[in-house]
C-alpha angles and dihedrals in degrees: 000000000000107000112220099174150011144172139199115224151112115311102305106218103172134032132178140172139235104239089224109003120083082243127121126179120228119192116199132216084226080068092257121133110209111210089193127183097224093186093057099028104235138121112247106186144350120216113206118189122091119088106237144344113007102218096167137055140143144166120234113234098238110358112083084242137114135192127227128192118187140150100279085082084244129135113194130182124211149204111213087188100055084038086233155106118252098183155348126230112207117191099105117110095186138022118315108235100187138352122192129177119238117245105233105010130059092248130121121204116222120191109193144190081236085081095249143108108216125192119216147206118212101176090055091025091223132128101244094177140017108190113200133186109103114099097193125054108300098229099185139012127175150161130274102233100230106359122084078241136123132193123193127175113210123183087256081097089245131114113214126200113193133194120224100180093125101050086055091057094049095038112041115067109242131243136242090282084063097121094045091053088045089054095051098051097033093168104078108058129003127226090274094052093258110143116231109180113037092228116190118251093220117009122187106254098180138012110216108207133175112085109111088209136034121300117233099190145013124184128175126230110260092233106004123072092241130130125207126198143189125200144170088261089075101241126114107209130195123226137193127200145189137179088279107034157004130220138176115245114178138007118216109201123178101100108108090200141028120316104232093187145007133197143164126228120260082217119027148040094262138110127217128215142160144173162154087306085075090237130122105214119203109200133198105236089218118040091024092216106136114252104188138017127181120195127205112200110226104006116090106211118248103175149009128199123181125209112261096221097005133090083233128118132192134201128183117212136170085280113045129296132283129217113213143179115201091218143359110294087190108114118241109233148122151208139255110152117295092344112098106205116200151147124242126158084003094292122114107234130182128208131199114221098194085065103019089236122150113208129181131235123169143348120249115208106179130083099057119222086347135102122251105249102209140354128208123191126215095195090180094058105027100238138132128204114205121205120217129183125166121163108326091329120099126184141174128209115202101214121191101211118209109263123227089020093291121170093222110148110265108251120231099290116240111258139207139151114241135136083241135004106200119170119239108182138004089275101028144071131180123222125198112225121215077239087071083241119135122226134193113215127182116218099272081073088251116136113243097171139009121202116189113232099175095184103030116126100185137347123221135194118277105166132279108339097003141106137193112208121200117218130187085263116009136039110233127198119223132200101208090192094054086029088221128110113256105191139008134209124185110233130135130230091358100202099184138352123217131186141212125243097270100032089250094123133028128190121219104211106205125179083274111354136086112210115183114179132162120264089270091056101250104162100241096178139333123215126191119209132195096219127048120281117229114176152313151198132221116248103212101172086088130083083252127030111252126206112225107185134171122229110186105282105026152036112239141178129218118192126213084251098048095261101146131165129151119272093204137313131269133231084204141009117269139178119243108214097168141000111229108198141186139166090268096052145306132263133206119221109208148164131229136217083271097061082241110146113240140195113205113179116213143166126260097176095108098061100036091062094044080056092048090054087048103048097041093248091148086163090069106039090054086052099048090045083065108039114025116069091241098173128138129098090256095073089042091058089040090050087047089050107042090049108255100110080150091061089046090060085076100063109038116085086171112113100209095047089045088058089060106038089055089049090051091052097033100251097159085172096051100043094053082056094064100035090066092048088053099047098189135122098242095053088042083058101049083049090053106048093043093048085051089054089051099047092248093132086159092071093036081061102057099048082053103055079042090060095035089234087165087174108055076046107064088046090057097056094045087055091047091047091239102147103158089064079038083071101038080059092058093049083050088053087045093056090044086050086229100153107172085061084040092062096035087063092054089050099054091041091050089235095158088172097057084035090057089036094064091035087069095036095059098048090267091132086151106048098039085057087053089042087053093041093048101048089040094249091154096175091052097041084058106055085032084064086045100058084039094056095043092054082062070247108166095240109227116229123228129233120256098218092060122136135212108250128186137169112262109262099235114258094213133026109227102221111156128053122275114267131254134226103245105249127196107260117255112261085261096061095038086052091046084056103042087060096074096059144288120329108359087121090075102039103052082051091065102033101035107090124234111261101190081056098072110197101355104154091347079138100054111093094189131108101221111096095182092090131060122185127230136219102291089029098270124148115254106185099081098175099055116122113240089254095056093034134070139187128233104287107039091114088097095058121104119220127208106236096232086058102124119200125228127240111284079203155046101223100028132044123230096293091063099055086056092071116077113233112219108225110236114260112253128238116264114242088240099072124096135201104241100067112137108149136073091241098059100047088049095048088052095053096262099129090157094060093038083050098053093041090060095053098050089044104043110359106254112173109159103063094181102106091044082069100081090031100051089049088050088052098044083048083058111053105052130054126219116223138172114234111174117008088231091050125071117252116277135221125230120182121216138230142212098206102044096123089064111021139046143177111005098006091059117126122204115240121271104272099177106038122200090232082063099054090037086057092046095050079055085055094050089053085056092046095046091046090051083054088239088135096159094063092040093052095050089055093040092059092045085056082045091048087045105046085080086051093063136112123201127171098200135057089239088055094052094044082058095048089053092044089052093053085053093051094047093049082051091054109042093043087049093050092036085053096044084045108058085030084065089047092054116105114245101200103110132042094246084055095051088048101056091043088059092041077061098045086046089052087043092066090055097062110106100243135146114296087253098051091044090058093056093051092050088048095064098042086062106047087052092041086049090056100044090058093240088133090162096068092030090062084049084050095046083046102060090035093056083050093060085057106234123198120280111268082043091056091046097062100038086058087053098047083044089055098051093055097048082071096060096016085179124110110228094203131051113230138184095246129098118182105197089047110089105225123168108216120246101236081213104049098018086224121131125259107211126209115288099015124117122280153159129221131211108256095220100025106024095225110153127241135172116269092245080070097059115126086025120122099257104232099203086078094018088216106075153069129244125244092000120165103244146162105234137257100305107185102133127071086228090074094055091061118100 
């Protein structure tokens, strides 16, 4: 019996299965119908509406609809799409034990208490048939599959078949041989639909009769005519039937207690029971001797449902319902080339899948009815090693297989007891005792070594002369010759090991894990999956093997550098023995359930471009851009993270993410493109902002005229000297009466007379007088003194040192766009390039002109490139030879086109004296020598160093949030003062050590002192005490962001800047936590329960007595109501010891005394008290002590390892599990 599912819940009294979907339907005794996924092990939906237990249900073959039966005397039908129920059938005067839909016609078959077996119709929702003749409760009724039959088993201790022949007749409309079927049975209508014979609709065609005690349940055989039946008496018989007569042919005893339910197998010769005795019994058919039993400890068995296509099996018991296979359903086989080796009807048989063709080899004879567990070939030698396990007894058969496809007979195989036989070499094979000793046989089956493995679980083929063990938590490889492990890997629960062509790479299948690791056992990648994993096969055609694997419901890929995505989905789950590839594509030879060979094509394309990227192969990856059909969003975020938002470009069509993308690479072009297809403000924006940091004012001009930012605009005019536009933008003001931008434009043109002008126009009689006074406009300043005096105004006076000011006129228009440094084109530019030919890389390089620098030389006419002009037309490239240089005049020269120039300079051509070379900035004279801090280098405008020590000291890997406070701190640390009145301000930085040191040794001020953080983490207690957790959070995370950009002088200091960091990670994980838990659905019971698992983890973060009140008072208000009473005493408990105040306490003491009385816990949760656990800030699940896990390299909080690499966001800045060297803030860490 292998096990595949299995749930915890109330008595579980009725269980179906979809007939295609991984769903089954589980009906509860607490009146609660389960829709659960059983391949991915989740609950889907809960249906509440019946009072009381749920006996009946049932799924209907093709309609989205289900039928449920319970004691209210209620069916009700169902829409599991629409999550709702459509109707109720009333009829019932006792409980309704089942209910099944028939096959073919829209009837639904009720057994009842009432002593009745109804027929419904659920498309007219009417009863069309009650069948009576039991005098006892009908406990089951159902359909016979083919045959117009019903059997129902009733505690009567008979077993009744009826036939309902004539309810079909009458009931079902009839088809268009309607009047040949009337002519040949005349007597029940005449021509004129008068009916002359009353015929029944259901009549009793045979009386079982045999059980000394009720029977609980009756099913027929899906082919035979063969009845099966369960009672009270504790026997299960067996029944055959004919048109005349039924018998009883066999009794099966062995239940010591009632059999609640009976059932063949679609397959095999088997039959299923189970009961009250807590025990599922497998049969033999036809000896009726009982095969199996599995036993539960404390659950007596109610119930028992079969697939209807599938090899699964449920039964429903007092504590849930288990789903169940009786064997492996996995094929035995294995691979030499292009040869695919299994075992199917107990016969070895080889395909070639070059041909497709399926030949066979020898017989196998041992096993029994089982099949066999694992095959290994010896191809040298021409041997097979079969596998077989059944029960706890494991076995192996050496089998010599004919050679050249001969039909000699097969010879008595060699035999031997062991877990696992594996060869090892062409004359050796290992076999794993149940000792766990290892031992060496040649092939006559004769040991030769033993080797001891106390804790090895299986062994599994690694090549000649090498093992690999499997132990309960690591995979070891062994050398049989030296007898000593070589390598280790840590994996849990390894299922199977495959290897690559060459034995480079080897994957380690787990339940739900890929492992691929090199031959050595170097761990390469790990990947989780939610589904079980099955198989794979190794696709070696590409640079770098791919694993392709399947998982029970799809086809996936994993890459050597982690790098997985789904190939395509699955109907059923199949066994991939060998990946077949071409240039067109790749195929997946495979075998079903069923041990039948099958091609899937798939294609590889996806991974074969991310390998591509991986490997360089920019020729490939050009290719396959214009050619595949690469789309999804899956290959635009790979291409974003990986750094190719270029390549990207190719494959979006989307205006909006290429707008983005174009941004992200620095596409202006692109992104205008898309920007005008968008047409909206925001994208306008992002074009604007990135075209400003890029010098192309030309385009920043344009998104702000298309936003209508007048005010950006005008800025913008001002900084590129266009005043002409500068005064178009004052007439615009003007027409949108906006007076305060119309006066600004005067004021940056210097027009006094429009600035006066508005000044009187808008009441300002004063200082439109000053304005005139000032700037010597006598006439205005005159009428100006008359209105003023004619107001009964006081008139100012002016003073009499005041000067005439007015902006600079601007020396130079800046027309054209800012230039560019010349930068070496991405690998997908120089490869689009390199496919025209030799060369014309390069080429375009030179000749190609620099978008991003608008007009430059757009004036010059001449075809040297080697010489650029300045301002007053002087040559500024002083050390250009006279061939490669020229003097102002020389457009009129004419050159002829094979002149070649010579080099500009020593160590570049031509080419090279084209670029302009930035000049490295110089070092303030503020900086000093001795900076070692972040804080330092930030405070003296060195935001690169202070980045990238951040980064190597704490991790920090999002710098979004350092801008503005980089900027703050670099504010902070210099003063601006006026020094002569002709000359611009100047800026002078401070320093904190300016009374002992100078020059070099010179330190910039404190900008972030430790007393600020320390009175905004006050304000966040205030914050979090007020239950605004979103604001606190968000200040929480800017002390967290500040605490690296520190500086403290004393030990003391630096032990509080590290306690502050704690607090604020205890802070931020606990809100973060309370906040997502308050965003959680309640509706199910799974959902409450993980909502108080979270209240529960909430209790446990280190915050201030009065914070963490409030956080054990909920806890046990939700524990309280989940009738967990156990864990809510422990929480009244801690909560009375933090000394609450008294009506707190009061009602702490009352809640404490109520669960004293029922100290259980009703509901299992992931939460243990005494056992000390940190919380993952992703998951929100405890991390118990000893168990793996990852820190935050700036805050500390904990995460699982799966996380590592991840942005922690309890800081929001940092990487998880980074290598660093620690907060380093004070110089005493910088001693040695």
């Amino acid at each position: 019996m292998l096990t595949k599912f299995e749930t915890k819940s109330a008595r579980v009294k009725g269980i179906s299965f979809h007939a295609k979907r991984p769903w089954v339907l589980a009906s509860l005794h607490n009146g609660v119908i389960q829709l659960w996924d059983y391949r991915m092990c989740t609950l889907l939906e809960k249906f509440d509406d019946h009072d009381g237990p749920v006996r009946g249900i049932c799924f209907h073959q093709q309609q989205p609809l289900f039928v449920s039966g319970g004691d209210d005397y209620k069916i009700k039908v169902w829409n599991y799409k629409q999550r709702r129920c459509l109707f109720t059938l009333l009829g019932h005067l006792d409980y309704v034990r089942t209910t099944y839909f028939h096959h073919e016609y829209p009837w639904i078959l009720s057994a009842s208490d009432d002593q009745t077996i109804r027929i419904w119709n659920w498309q007219s929702r009417q009863c069309i048939s009650v069948l009576t003749g039991h005098n006892h409760y009908v406990m089951c009724a159902q359909f016979h599959p083919t045959e117009d039959l019903l059997v129902s088993a009733s505690l009567d201790q008979s077993v009744r078949v009826w036939d309902f022949s004539g309810l079909r007749k009458k009931s079902v409309a009839p088809g268009p041989t309607g009047l040949a079927e009337h002519l040949r049975n005349p007597q029940a209508t005449d021509l004129f639909g008068q009916q002359l014979i009353l015929q029944a609709d259901a009549v009793v065609k045979h009386v079982l009769e045999g059980h000394d005690r009720g029977v609980n349940w009756a099913s027929f055989h899906p082919t035979l005519p063969l009845i099966v039946s369960g009672a009270d008496d504790r026997q299960v018989k067996l029944w055959r039937m004919n048109d005349a007569k039924a018998w009883e042919v066999d009794t099966c005893r062995g239940h010591y207690n009632n059999v609640s339910c009976v059932l063949f197998h679609a397959r095999h010769e088997l039959i299923l029971s189970n009961g009250e005795d807590r025990f599922i019994r497998v049969w033999d058919l036809t000896k009726r001797t009982c095969l199996h039993s599995f036993k539960r400890e404390d659950e007596r068995y109610w119930v028992l449902a079969a697939h209807p296509s599938l090899n699964l099996f449920a039964a429903g018991h007092d504590a849930g319902m288990i789903l169940f296979k009786l064997q492996r359903e996995r094929p035995a086989y294995a691979v030499h080339n292009n040869m695919l080796f299994y075992i199917k009807d107990r016969q070895l048989r080889k395909l070639d899948m070059t041909t497709n063709r399926v030949t066979p080899v020898m017989q196998i004879k041992g096993g029994g009815r089982n099949q066999p567990y694992s095959m290994s070939l010896n191809h040298a030698e021409w041997c097979v090693l079969v596998n077989w396990r059944v029960g706890d007894n494991s076995s192996y058969e050496l089998y010599t297989a004919p050679k050249d496809g001969s039909d000699a007979p097969t010879s008595e195989p060699a035999r031997g007891t062991g877990t696992t036989a594996v060869w090892v070499a062409r004359n050796r094979f290992a076999s794993l005792e149940k000792n766990n000793q290892l031992v060496i046989k040649n092939l006559k089956n004769e040991v030769s070594k033993k080797i001891s493995t106390p804790s090895c679980e299986e062994i599994m083929y690694a090549g000649t002369g090498m093992l690999l063990l499997r132990e309960p938590d690591c995979v070891q490889l062994l050398d049989v010759q030296q007898k000593r492990t070589i390598a280790s890997v840590k994996i849990a629960k390894c299922r199977y090991a495959i290897w690559n062509a060459d034995m480079s790479l080897v994957a380690l299948l787990g339940k739900h894990s890929v492992t691929l690791c090199t031959k050595k056992l170097e761990q390469l990648c790990c990947v989780t999956e939610g589904a079980r994993v099955k198989s794979g096969a190794f696709d070696d055609s590409t640079p770098q093997p791919v694993f392709i694997y399947t998982t029970a419901n799809h086809i996936k890929y994993c890459c050597k550098d982690g790098d997985f995505g789904i190939i395509r989905t699955l109907d059923v789950p199949v066994y991939a023995v060998k990946v077949l590839s071409s240039e067109s594509g790749a195929r997946v030879v495979c075998l079903d359930r069923e041990c039948k060979p099958k091609v899937l094509n798939i294609d590889p394309t996806e991974y074969r471009f991310k390998l591509a990227l991986v490997t360089r192969q920019y020729d490939q990856v050009l290719h396959m851009v214009r050619t595949a059909k690469l789309v999804g969003q899956s290959i635009i975020a790979y291409l974003q993270e990986k750094g190719y938002p270029e390549v990207a470009l190719h494959f979006v069509k989307d205006a909006r993410t290429r707008l983005s993308l174009a941004l992200q690479c620095g596409n202006i072009d692109v992104a205008l493109e898309a920007a005008k297809s968008l047409d909206e403000p925001a994208a306008w924006d992002k074009l604007a902002k990135a075209a400003l940091a890029t010098g192309n004012h030309q385009i920043v001009e344009m998104c702000y005229q298309r936003t209508k930012n007048f005010d950006k605009l005008s800025f913008l005019y001002l900084i590129t000297g266009n005043l002409d536009k500068l005064r178009k933008m004052m007439k615009i003001a003007e027409i949108r009466k906006d007076v305060s931008a119309q006066f600004q434009g005067a004021l940056l043109l210097g027009d006094v007379k429009e600035s006066i002008r508005l000044l009187k126009n808008a009441g300002q009689l004063s200082l439109a007088y000053l304005t005139a006074i000032n700037h010597k406009q006598i006439e205005e300043a005159e009428q100006l003194k008359t209105m003023l005096e004619a107001a009964e105004l006081p008139i100012p006076e002016a003073n009499p040192e005041a000067e005439l000011i007015r902006p600079p006129l601007p020396v130079h228009t800046a027309q054209p766009n800012w230039p560019l440094l010349a930068v070496s084109k991405s690998f997908f530019e120089v490869a689009s390039g390199a496919a025209a030919g030799p060369g014309v890389a390069a080429a375009a390089l030179a000749d190609e002109p620099l978008e991003a620098a608008g007009a430059w030389g757009d004036d010059d006419d001449v075809l040297d490139e080697n010489k650029v002009e300045g301002e007053e037309g002087e040559e500024v490239m002083e050390d250009a030879c006279d061939d490669g240089g020229w003097d102002v005049g020389d457009e009129d020269l004419e050159l002829p086109e094979e002149l070649t120039p010579v080099s500009a300079d020593i160590d570049g051509g031509a080419e090279a004296a084209a670029y302009f070379v930035a000049p490295s900035r110089g070092a303030p004279a503020a900086l000093g020598g001795k900076l070692r801090s972040a804080h330092d280098h930030v405070a003296t405008g060195q935001f690169e160093i202070a980045l990238r020590l951040l980064n190597e000291q704490v991790g920090i890997v999002n710098f979004d949030p350092y801008l503005d406070l980089f900027t703050s701190m670099y504010g902070r640390a210099r003063v601006t003062f006026s020094a002569l009145t002709s000359l611009p301000p100047l800026n002078a930085h401070l320093h904190r050590n300016w009374k002992e040191a100078s020059g070099k040794d010179l330190l910039p001020v404190i900008c972030l002192k430790l007393n600020e953080l320390v009175s905004q983490l006050q304000q966040c207690y205030q914050l979090t005490t007020a239950g605004k957790f979103s604001e606190a959070t968000e200040r929480l995370q800017r002390i967290a962001q500040c605490v690296p950009l520190l500086h403290v002088d004393t030990k003391p200091d630096l032990t509080e800047a590290q306690q502050l960091l704690a607090i604020a990670k205890e802070y931020l994980l606990g809100l973060q936590m309370e906040t997502a838990r308050k965003a959680m659905p309640k509706n199910t019971l799974d959902e409450q329960k993980r909502t108080c698992e979270m209240a529960a983890y909430f209790t446990h973060c280190k915050l201030q007595p009065v914070h963490q009140i409030l956080t054990l008072r909920t806890a046990l208000n939700m524990f309280f109501k989940l009738k967990n009473f156990r864990t809510a005493a422990s929480f009244a408990r801690r909560l009375l010891e933090l000394g609450p105040r008294p009506e707190v306490a009061q009602q702490a003491r009352k809640i404490l005394q109520a669960c004293e009385k029922s100290l259980t816990d009703e509901h299992q949760l992931l939460y243990d008290e005494h056992n000390p656990f940190n919380i993952c800030g992703i998951s929100y699940k405890p991390i118990y002590r000893g168990k793996p896990e990852e820190k935050c390299s700036l805050c500390g909080a904990s995460f699982l390892p799966e996380h590592k690499g991840k942005l922690c966001p309890v800081c929001g800045v940092a990487e998880i599990g980074k290598d660093v060297l620690g907060l380093r803030i004070c110089p005493l860490q910088f001693q040695r």
